[in-house]
C-alpha positions in Angstrom: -12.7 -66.8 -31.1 -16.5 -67.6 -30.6 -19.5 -65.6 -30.1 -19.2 -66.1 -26.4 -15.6 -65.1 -26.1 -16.1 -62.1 -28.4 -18.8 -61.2 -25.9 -16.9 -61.1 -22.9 -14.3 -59.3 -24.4 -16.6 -56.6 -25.8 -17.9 -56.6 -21.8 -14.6 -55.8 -20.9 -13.1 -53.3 -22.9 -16.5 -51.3 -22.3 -16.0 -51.5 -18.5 -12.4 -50.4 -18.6 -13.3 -46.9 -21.3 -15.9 -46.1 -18.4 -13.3 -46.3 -15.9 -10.9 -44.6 -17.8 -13.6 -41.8 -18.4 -15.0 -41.7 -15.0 -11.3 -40.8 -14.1 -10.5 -38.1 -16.3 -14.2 -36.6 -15.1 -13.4 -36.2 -11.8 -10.4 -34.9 -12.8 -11.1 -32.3 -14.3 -13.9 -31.3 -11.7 -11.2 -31.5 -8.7 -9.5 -29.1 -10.8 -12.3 -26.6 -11.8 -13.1 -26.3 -7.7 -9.8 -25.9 -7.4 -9.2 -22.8 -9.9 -12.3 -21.2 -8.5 -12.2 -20.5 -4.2 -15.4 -18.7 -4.4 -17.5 -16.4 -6.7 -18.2 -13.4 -4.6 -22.0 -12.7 -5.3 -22.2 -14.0 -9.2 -19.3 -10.8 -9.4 -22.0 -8.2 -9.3 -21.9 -4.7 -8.1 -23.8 -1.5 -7.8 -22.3 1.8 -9.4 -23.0 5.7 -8.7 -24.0 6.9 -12.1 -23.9 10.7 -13.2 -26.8 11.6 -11.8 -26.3 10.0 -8.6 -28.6 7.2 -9.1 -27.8 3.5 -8.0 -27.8 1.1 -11.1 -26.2 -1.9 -12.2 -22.2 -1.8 -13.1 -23.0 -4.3 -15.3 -26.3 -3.4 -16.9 -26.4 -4.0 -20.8 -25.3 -1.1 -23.3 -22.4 0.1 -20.7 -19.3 -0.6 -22.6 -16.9 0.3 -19.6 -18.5 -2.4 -17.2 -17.2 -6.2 -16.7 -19.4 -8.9 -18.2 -21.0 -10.9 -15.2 -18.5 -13.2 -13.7 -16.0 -12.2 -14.9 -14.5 -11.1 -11.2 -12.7 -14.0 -9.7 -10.7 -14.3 -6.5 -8.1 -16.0 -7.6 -6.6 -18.6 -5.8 -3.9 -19.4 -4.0 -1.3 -21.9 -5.3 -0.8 -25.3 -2.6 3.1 -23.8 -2.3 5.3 -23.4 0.7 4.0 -20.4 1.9 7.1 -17.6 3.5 6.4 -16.3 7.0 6.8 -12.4 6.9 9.3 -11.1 9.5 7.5 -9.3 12.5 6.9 -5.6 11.9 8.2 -3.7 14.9 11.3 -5.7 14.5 11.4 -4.3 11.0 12.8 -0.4 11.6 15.4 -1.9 13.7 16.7 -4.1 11.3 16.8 -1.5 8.8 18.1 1.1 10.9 21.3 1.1 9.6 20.5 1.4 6.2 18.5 4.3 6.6 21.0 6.0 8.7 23.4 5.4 5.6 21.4 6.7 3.2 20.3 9.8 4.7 23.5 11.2 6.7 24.1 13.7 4.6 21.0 15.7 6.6 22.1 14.8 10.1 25.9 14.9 10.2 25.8 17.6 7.9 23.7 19.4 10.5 26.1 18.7 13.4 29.0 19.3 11.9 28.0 22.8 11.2 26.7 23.4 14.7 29.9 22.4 15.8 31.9 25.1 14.5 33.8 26.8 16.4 32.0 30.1 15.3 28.1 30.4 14.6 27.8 33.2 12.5 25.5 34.7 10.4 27.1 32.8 7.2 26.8 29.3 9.1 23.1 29.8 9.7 22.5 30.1 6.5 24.3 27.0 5.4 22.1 25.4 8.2 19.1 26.5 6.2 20.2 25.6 3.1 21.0 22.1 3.9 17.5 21.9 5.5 15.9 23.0 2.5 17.7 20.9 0.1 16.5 18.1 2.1 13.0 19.4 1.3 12.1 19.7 4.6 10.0 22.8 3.3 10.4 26.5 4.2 8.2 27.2 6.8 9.6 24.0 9.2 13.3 25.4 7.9 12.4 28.7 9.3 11.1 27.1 12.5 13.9 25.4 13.3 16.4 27.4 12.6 14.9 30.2 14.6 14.9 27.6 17.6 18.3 26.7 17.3 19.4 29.8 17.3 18.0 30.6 20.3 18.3 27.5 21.9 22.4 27.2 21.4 22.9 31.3 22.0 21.2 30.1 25.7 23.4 26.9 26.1 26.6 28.3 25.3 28.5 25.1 24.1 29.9 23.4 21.7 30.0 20.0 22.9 28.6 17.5 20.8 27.0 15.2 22.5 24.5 18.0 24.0 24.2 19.3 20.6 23.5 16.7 19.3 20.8 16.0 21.9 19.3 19.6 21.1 19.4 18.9 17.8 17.4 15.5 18.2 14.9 16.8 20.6 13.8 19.6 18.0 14.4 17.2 14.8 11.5 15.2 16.9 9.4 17.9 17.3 9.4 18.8 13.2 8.5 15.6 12.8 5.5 15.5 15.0 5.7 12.4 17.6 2.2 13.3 18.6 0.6 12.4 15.4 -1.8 8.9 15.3 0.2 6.6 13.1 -1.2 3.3 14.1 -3.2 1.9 10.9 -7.1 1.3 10.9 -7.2 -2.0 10.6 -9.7 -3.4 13.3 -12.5 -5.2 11.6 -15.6 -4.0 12.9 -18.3 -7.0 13.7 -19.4 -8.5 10.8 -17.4 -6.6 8.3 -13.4 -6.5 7.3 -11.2 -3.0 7.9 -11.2 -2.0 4.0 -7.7 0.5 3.0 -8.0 2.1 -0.1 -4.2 2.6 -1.6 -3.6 5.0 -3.8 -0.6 7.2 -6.1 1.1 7.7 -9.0 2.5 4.5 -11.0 5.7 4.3 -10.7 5.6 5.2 -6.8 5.7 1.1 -5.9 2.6 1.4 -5.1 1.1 -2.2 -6.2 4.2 -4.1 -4.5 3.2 -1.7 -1.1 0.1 -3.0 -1.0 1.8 -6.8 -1.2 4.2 -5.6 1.2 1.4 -4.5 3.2 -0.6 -8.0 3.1 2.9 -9.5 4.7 3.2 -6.8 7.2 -0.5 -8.2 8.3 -0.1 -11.3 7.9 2.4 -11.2 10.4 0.2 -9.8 12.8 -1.9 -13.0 12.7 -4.7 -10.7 10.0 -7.1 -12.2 7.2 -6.1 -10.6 4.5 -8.2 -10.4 0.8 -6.4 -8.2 -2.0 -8.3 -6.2 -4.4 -7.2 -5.7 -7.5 -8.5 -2.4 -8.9 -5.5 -1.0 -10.9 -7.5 -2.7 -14.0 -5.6 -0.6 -16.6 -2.2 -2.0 -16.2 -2.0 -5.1 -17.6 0.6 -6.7 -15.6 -1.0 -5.2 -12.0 -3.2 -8.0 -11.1 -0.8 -10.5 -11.7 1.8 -8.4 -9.9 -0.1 -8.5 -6.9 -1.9 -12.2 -6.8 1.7 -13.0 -6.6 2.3 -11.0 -3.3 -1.2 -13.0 -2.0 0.1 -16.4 -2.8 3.3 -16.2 -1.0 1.7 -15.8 1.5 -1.6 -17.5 1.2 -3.6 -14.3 1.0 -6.7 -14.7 -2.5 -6.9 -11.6 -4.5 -10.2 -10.9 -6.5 -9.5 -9.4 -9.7 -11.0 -9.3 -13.1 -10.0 -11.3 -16.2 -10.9 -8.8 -18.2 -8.4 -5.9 -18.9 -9.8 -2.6 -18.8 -12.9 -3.8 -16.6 -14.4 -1.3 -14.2 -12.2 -1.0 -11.1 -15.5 -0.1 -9.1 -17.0 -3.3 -10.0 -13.6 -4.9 -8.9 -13.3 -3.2 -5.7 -17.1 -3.9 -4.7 -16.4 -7.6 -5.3 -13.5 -7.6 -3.2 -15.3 -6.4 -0.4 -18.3 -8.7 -0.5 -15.7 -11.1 -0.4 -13.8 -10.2 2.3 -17.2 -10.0 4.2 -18.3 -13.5 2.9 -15.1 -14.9 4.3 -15.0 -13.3 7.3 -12.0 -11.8 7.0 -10.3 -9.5 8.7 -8.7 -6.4 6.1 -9.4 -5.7 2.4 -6.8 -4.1 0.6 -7.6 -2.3 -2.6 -5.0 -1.4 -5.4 -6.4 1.7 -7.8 -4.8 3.1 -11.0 -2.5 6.3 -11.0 -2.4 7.5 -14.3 -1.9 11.2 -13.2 -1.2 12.4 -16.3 -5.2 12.5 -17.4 -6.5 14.5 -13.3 -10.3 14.9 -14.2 -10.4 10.9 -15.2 -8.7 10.0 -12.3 -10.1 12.0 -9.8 -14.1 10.8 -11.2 -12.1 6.9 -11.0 -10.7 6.9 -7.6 -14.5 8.8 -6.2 -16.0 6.1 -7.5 -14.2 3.4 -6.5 -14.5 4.6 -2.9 -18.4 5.1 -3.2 -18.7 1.7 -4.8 -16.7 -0.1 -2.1 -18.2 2.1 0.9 -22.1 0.5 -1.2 -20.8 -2.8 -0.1 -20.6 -2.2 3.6 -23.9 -1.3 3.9 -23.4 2.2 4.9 -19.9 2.1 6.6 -16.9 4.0 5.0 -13.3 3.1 4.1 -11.0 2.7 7.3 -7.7 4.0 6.0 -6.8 6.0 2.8 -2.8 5.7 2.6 -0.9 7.4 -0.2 2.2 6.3 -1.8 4.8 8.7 -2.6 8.4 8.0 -3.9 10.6 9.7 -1.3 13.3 10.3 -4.1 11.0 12.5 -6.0 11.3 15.5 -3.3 8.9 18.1 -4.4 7.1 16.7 -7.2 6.1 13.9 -4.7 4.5 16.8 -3.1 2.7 17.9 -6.1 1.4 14.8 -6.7 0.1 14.4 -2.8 -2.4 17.5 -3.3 -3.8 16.0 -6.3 -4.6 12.9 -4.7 -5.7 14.8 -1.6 -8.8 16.5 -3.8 -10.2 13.3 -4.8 -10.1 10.9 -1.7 -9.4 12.1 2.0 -5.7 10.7 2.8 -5.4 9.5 6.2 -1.8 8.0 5.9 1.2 8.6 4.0 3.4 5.7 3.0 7.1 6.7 1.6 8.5 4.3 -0.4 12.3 4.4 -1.3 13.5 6.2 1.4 17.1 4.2 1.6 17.9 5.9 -1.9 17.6 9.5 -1.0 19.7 11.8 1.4 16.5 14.3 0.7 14.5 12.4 4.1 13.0 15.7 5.3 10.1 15.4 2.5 8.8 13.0 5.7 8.4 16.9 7.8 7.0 18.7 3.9 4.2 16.3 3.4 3.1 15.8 6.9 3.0 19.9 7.3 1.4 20.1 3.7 -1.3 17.6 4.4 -2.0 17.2 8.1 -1.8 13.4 7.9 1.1 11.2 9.1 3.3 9.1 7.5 2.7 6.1 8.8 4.7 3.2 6.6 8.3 3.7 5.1 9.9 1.6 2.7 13.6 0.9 3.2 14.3 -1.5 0.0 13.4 -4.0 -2.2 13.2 -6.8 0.4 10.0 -8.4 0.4 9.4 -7.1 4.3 11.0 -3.6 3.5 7.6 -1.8 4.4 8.0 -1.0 7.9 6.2 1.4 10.7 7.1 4.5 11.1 8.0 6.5 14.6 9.4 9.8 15.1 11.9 8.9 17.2 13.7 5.9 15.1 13.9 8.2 12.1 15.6 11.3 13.6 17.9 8.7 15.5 18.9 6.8 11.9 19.5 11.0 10.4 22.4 11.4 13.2 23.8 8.2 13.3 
């Protein structure tokens, strides 16, 4: 080979390494855009300190704050995304199922209405039924004293008018009147922000992805939040609810990281984007109150910092139906540290114990306003007055 041949073929090789490396350049650019959707504000946010004083989350020497950046939103993967079913068709569908698991209330009800003698032993048995459907003892008392009355004036046995009497006042206990609609209008130039909170173990994470389909469906922008920042497996739990169904959650990558900071950054994203509802996931370790109640104030003061003076549109609390009165307990914590304006009851298929729906409403003068009937990714449905007391007496 001569000196000119050696040439060219230096020439050539050198042209074909740049190619080579131009390629695996833009590669790996097309992928870093890709990972990264946006950076809302550089992942800075402002915190209430002790004192009450506005200052950095993420100011140097404050151990418990997230290192700058370090909240993402995370993307969502280029899948087949799953369309949600339509929510009002939702309590329909499930209808049955419900009226399975919780006929033990109802028919046990009419059946002892239907005796052929209402005495003073059967009443009682009316009561106790009531009761150990923890429907509570005041509504217990109500009702019972209005049956009383009201079958004494009918005179009859028939079921089918008892069973109408027993509906109509069923209806009443449960409160038809009350607002259950969500707050989930975005106000001009800002989303509808829900804070969610309860008690790990309620379902409470996989409500609020239940509750990003349930929008979704209703034609919503939807950014998740990912403030439960002490449970490892949280975040991920719920970026997986947002990428079925192509909603971004911002969450840190750092475990442990303030859930303020996390919160904040959601919302600045869901104003950047324009969309329409944030959804925020918070911790529920219940078992340390005075930590949790300064955690969950916080988050909402740090959130509510980000809309420029507005406040959080919806506060809805998760409560395991199947827990009865514990999941009472547990609402009156929660009630001293955020003001609840919606109850959602998750697990309500697996329990015959369906009048904690009347206990919680009466103990907290808010509505339940989302059941959950199963395990089914569209198992969060709303929540009317008149479809539940129907499924007890089916």
């Amino acid at each position: 080979m001569d000196a000119t041949e050696l040439l060219v073929f230096i020439i050539v090789f050198v042209v074909v390494v740049a190619g080579v490396a131009t390629t695996l350049v833009t590669g790996a650019k097309r992928r870093a855009k890709s990972a990264l959707q946006r950076r809302p504000r550089g992942g800075t946010a402002t915190a209430e300190d002790e004192s009450g004083t506005v200052q950095e989350e993420r100011a140097a020497g404050d151990e418990s704050a997230s290192e700058p950046g370090d909240t993402l939103t995370a993307p969502t993967e280029p899948a087949p995304l799953e369309t949600p079913t339509e929510p009002r068709t939702r309590l329909a569908r499930l209808r049955a199922r419900l009226a399975k698991s919780n006929s033990g209330l109802g028919r046990g009800l009419l059946a002892l209405l239907s005796r052929d003698t209402l005495d003073e032993e059967t009443w009682e048995e009316i009561e106790d039924t009531l009761l150990l459907a923890d429907v509570g003892v005041d509504p217990t008392t109500e009702l019972v004293d209005t049956l009383r009355e009201r079958v004494r004036v009918l005179g009859t046995k028939e079921p089918d008018q008892l069973r109408a009497l027993l509906r109509e006042e069923l209806i009443k206990l449960v409160d038809p009147t009350m607002e259950r609609e969500l707050s989930v209008t975005a106000a001009p130039g800002r989303p509808a922000v829900v804070l969610v909170v309860g008690v790990n173990g309620t379902g409470k994470t996989t409500t609020v992805g239940k509750l990003a389909r349930v929008l979704v469906a209703e034609d919503k922008d939807v950014v998740l939040g990912a403030a439960d920042t002490f449970r490892a497996a949280a975040a991920d739990q719920l970026q997986t609810w947002g990428e079925r169904v192509g909603v971004p959650t911002v969450r840190s990558d750092k475990e442990g990281a303030d859930p303020a900071s996390v919160a904040h950054d959601a919302v600045r994203a869901g104003i950047d984007g324009e969309s329409d509802v944030v959804l925020i996931d918070t911790a529920g370790r219940l078992q340390n109150k005075v930590g949790l109640m300064d955690q969950l104030g916080k988050v909402k003061r740090v959130a509510e910092r980000a809309l420029d003076g507005g406040t959080i549109d919806e506060v809805l609390l998760v409560l395991d139906a199947t827990t009865g009165q514990n999941g009472m307990q547990q609402a009156k914590v929660f009630s001293e540290v955020v003001d609840i304006s919606g109850i959602v009851l998750t697990k309500l298929d697996g329990t015959a114990k369906g009048g904690i729906v009347v206990a919680v409403q009466r103990a907290l003068g808010v509505p339940v306003k989302l059941i959950g009937l199963g395990e089914g990714p569209d198992d969060l449905a709303p929540f009317t007055a008149e479809e539940f007391v129907d499924a007890l007496l089916d």
